[in-house]
Z-matrix of the N, CA and C atoms (Angstrom, degrees):
N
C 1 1.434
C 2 1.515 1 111.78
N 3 1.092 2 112.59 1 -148.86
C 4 1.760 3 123.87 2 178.34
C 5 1.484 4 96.51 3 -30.94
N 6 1.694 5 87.41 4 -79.46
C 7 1.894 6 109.38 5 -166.12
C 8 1.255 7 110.41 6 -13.24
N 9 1.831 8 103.90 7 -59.80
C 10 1.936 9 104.45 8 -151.28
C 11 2.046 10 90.67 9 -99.17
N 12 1.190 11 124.76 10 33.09
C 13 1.351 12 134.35 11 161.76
C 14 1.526 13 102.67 12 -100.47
N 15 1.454 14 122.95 13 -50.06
C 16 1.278 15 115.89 14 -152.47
C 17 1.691 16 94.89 15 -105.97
N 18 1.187 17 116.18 16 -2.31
C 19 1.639 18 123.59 17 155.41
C 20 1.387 19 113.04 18 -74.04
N 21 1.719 20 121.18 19 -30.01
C 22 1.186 21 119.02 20 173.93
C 23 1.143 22 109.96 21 -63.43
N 24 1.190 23 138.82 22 -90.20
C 25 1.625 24 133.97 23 88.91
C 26 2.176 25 90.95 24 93.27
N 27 1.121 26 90.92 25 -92.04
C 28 1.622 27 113.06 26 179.79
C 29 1.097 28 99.85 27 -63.07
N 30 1.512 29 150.72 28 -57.42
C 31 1.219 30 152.28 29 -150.57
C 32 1.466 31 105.90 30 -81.09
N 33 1.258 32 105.15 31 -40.32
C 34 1.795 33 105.81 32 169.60
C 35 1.318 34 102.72 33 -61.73
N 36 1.608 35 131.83 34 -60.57
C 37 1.481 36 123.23 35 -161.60
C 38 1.325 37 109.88 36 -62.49
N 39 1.867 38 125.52 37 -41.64
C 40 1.246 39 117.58 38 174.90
C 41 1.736 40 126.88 39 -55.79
N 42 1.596 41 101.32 40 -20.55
C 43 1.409 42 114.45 41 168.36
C 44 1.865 43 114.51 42 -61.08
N 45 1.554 44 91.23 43 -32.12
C 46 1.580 45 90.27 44 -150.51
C 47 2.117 46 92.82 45 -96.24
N 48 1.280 47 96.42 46 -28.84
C 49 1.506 48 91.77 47 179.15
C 50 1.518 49 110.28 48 -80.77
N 51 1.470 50 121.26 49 -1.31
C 52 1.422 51 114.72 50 179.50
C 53 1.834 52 93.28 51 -84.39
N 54 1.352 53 101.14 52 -40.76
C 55 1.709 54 95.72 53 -175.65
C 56 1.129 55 110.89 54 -61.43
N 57 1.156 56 132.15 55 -17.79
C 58 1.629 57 130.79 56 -172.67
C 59 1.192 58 127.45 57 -77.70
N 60 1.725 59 100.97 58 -46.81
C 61 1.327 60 119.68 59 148.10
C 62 1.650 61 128.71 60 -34.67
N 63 1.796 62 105.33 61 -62.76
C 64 1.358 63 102.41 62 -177.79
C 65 1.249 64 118.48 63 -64.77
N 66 1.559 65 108.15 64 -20.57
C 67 1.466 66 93.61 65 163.84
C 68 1.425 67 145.39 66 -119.13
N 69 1.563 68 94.89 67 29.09
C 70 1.618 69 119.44 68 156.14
C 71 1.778 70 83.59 69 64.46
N 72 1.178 71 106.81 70 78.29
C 73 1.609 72 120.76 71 164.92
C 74 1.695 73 107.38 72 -91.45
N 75 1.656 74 109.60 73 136.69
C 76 1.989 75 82.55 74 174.95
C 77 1.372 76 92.36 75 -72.76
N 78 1.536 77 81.57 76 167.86
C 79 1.795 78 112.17 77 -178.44
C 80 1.575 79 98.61 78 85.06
N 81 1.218 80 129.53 79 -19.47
C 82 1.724 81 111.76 80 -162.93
C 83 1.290 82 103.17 81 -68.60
N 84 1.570 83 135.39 82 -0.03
C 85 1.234 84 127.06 83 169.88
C 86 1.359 85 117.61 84 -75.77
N 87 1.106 86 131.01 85 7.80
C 88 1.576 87 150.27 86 -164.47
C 89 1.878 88 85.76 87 -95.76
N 90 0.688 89 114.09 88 -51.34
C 91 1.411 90 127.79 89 -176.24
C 92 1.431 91 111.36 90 -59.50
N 93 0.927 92 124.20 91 -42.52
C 94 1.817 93 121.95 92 173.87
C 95 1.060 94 128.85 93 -93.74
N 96 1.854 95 115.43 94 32.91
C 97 1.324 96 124.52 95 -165.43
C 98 1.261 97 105.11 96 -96.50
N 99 1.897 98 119.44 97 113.57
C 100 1.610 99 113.01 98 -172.05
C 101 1.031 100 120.17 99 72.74
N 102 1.677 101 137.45 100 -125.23
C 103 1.408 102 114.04 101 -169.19
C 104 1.708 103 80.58 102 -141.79
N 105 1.118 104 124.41 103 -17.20
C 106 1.424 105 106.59 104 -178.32
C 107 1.646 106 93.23 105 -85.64
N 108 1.557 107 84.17 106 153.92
C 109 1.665 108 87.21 107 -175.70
C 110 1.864 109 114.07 108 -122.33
N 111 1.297 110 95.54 109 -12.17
C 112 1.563 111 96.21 110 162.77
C 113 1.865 112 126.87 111 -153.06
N 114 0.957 113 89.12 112 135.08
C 115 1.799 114 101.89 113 -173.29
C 116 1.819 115 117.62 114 -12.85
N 117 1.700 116 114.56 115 -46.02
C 118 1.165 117 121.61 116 152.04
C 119 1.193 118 129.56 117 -52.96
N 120 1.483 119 137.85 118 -45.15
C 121 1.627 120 130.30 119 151.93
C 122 1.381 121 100.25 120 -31.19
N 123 1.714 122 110.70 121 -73.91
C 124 1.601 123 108.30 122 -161.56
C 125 1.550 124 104.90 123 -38.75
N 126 1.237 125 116.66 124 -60.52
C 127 1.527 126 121.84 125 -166.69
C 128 1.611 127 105.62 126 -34.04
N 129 1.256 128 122.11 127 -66.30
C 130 1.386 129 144.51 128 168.86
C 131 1.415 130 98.64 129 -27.56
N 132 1.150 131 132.83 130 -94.11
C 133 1.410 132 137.93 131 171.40
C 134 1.450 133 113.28 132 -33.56
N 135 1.120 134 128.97 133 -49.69
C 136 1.566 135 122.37 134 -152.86
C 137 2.254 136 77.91 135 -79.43
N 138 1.434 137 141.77 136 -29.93
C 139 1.025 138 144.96 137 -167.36
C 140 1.260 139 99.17 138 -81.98
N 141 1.359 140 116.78 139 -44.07
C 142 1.890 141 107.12 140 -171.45
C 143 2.143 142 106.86 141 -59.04
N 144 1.623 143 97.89 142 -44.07
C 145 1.586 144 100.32 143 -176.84
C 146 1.702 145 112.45 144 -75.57
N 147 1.208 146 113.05 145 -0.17
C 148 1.179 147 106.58 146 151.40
C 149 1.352 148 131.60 147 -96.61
N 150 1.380 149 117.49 148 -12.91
C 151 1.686 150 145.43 149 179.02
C 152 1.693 151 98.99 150 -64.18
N 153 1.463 152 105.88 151 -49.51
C 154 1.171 153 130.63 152 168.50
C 155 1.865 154 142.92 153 -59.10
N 156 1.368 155 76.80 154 -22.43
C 157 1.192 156 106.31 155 174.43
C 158 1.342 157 106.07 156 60.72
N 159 1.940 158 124.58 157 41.83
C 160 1.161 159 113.32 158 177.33
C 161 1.395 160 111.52 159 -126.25
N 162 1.756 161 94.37 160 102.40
C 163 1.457 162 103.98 161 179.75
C 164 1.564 163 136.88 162 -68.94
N 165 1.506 164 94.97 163 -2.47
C 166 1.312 165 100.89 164 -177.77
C 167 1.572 166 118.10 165 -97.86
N 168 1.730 167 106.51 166 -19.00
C 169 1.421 168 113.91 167 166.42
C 170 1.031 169 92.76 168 -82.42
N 171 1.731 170 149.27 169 -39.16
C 172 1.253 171 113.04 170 173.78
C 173 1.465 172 133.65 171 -45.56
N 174 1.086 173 90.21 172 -57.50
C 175 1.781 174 84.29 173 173.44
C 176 1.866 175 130.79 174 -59.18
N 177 1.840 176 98.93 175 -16.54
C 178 1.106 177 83.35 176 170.55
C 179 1.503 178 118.24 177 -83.57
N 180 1.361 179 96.35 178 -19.55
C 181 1.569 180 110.88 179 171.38
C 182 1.417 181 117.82 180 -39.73
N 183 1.609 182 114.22 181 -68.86
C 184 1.239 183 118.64 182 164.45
C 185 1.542 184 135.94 183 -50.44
N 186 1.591 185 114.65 184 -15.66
C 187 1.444 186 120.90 185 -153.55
C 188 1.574 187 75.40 186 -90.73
N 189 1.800 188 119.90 187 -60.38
C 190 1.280 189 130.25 188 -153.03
C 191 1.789 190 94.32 189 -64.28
N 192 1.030 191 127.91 190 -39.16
C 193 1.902 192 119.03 191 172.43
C 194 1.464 193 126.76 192 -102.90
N 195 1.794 194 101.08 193 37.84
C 196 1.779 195 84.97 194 -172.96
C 197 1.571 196 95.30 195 -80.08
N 198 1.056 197 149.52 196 -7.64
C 199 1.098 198 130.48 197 -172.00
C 200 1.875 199 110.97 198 -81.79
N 201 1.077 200 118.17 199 -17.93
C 202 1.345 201 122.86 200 165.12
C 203 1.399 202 103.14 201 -83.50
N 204 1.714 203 113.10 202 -59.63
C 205 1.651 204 93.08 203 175.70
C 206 1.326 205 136.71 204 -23.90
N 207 1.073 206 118.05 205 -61.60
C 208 1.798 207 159.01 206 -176.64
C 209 1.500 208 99.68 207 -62.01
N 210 1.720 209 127.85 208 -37.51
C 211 1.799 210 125.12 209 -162.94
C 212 1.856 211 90.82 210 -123.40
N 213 1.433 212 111.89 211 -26.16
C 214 1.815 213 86.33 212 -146.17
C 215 1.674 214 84.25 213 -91.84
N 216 1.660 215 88.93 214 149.57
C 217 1.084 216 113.21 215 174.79
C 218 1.836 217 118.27 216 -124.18
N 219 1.777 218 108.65 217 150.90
C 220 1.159 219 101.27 218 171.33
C 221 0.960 220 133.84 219 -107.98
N 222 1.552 221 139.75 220 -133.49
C 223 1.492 222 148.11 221 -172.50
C 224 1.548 223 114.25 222 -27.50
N 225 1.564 224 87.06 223 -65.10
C 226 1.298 225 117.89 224 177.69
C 227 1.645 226 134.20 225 -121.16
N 228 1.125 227 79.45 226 29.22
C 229 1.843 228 95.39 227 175.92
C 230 1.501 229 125.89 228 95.08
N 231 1.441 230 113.31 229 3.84
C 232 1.165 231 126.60 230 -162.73
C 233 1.956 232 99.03 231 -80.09
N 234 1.463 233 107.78 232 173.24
C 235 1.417 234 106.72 233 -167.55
C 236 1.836 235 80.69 234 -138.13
N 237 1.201 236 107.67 235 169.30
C 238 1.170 237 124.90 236 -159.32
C 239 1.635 238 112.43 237 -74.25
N 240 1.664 239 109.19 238 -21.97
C 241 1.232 240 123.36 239 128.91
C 242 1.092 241 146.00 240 24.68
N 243 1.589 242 93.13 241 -113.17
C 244 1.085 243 145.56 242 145.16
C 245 1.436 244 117.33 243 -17.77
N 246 1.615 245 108.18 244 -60.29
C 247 1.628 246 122.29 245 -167.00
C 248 1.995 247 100.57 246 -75.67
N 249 1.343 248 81.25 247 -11.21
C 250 2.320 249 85.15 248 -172.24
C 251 1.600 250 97.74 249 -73.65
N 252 1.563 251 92.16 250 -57.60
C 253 1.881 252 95.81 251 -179.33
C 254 1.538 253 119.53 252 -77.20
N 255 1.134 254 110.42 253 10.72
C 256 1.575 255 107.15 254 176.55
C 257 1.560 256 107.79 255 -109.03
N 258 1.717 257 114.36 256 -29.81
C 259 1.510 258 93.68 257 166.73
C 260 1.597 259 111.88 258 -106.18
N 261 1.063 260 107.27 259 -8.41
C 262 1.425 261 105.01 260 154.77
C 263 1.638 262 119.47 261 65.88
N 264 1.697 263 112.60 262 30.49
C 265 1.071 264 117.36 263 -174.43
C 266 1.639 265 116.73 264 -83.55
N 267 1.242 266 112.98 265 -179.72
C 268 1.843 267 104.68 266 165.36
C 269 1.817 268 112.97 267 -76.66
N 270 1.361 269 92.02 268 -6.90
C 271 1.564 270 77.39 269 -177.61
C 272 1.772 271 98.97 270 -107.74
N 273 1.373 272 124.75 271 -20.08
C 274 1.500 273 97.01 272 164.43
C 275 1.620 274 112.55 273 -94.32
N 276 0.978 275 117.45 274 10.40
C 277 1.651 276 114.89 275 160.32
C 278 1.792 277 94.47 276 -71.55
N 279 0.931 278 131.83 277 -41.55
C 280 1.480 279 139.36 278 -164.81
C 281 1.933 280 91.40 279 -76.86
N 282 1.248 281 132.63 280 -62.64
C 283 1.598 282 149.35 281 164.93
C 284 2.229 283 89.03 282 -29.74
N 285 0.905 284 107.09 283 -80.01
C 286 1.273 285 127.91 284 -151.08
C 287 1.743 286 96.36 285 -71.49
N 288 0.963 287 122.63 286 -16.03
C 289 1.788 288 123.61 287 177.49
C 290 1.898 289 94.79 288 -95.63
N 291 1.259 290 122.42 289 -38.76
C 292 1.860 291 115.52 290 177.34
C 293 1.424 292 100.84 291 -68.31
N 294 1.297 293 128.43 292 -27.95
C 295 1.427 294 132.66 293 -135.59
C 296 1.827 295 77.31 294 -90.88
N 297 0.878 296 124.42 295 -49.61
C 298 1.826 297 134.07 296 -158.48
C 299 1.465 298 99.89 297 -93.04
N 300 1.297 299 122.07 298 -27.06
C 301 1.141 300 111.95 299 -171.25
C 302 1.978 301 108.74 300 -94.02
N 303 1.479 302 103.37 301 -33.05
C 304 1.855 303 115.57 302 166.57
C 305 1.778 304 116.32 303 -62.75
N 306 1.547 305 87.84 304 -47.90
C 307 1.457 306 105.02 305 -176.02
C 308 1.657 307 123.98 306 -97.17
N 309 1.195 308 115.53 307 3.61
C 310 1.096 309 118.39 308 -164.86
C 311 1.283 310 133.06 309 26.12
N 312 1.764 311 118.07 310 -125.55
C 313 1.682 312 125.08 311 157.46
C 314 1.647 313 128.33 312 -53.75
N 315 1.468 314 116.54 313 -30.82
C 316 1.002 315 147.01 314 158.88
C 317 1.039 316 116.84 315 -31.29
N 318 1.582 317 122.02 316 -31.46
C 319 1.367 318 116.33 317 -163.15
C 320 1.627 319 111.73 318 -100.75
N 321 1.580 320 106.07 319 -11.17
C 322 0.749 321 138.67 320 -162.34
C 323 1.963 322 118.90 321 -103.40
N 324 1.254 323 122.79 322 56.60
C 325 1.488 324 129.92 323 -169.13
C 326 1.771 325 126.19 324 -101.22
């Protein structure tokens, strides 16, 4: 279902941000920020602490990666954002209301 789509999903980007890396693309330093290394992990995570119903690791979630929030980009340029209003669930309406409310205008460039 979803799950093993958006696991596909991750496994392609970790493919594609390792190539980026090896070949010292600009911007691929966007990619080694903290320990998550691409916007889809975050997604995953910032969804499990809401699965969880833990709003307070969310926010630390978000506090500890706004600088990827705010720079990393995916496939196609999208920002983590982006990925709330594009699948448009109750739980990234829930992602996408901390994201504006931690990050405010900021998040927004």
């Amino acid at each position: 279902g979803r799950a093993a789509r958006v696991f596909s999903v991750q496994e392609k980007a970790v493919k594609q941000c390792q190539a980026l890396r090896k070949e010292n693309t600009p911007g691929a330093h966007i990619l080694d920020i903290g320990e998550v290394q691409n916007i889809y992990t975050l997604e995953t995570m910032l969804l499990n602490k809401v699965r969880k119903k833990d709003a307070s690791g969310l926010d630390r979630l978000i506090a500890s990666h706004a600088t990827l929030i705010m720079q990393g980009r995916g496939h196609v340029g999208e920002t983590i954002l982006h990925l709330c209003f594009l699948s448009n669930t109750a739980e990234h309406k829930i992602i996408a209301a901390h994201l504006v409310r931690k990050l405010g205008k900021d998040l927004v460039n």
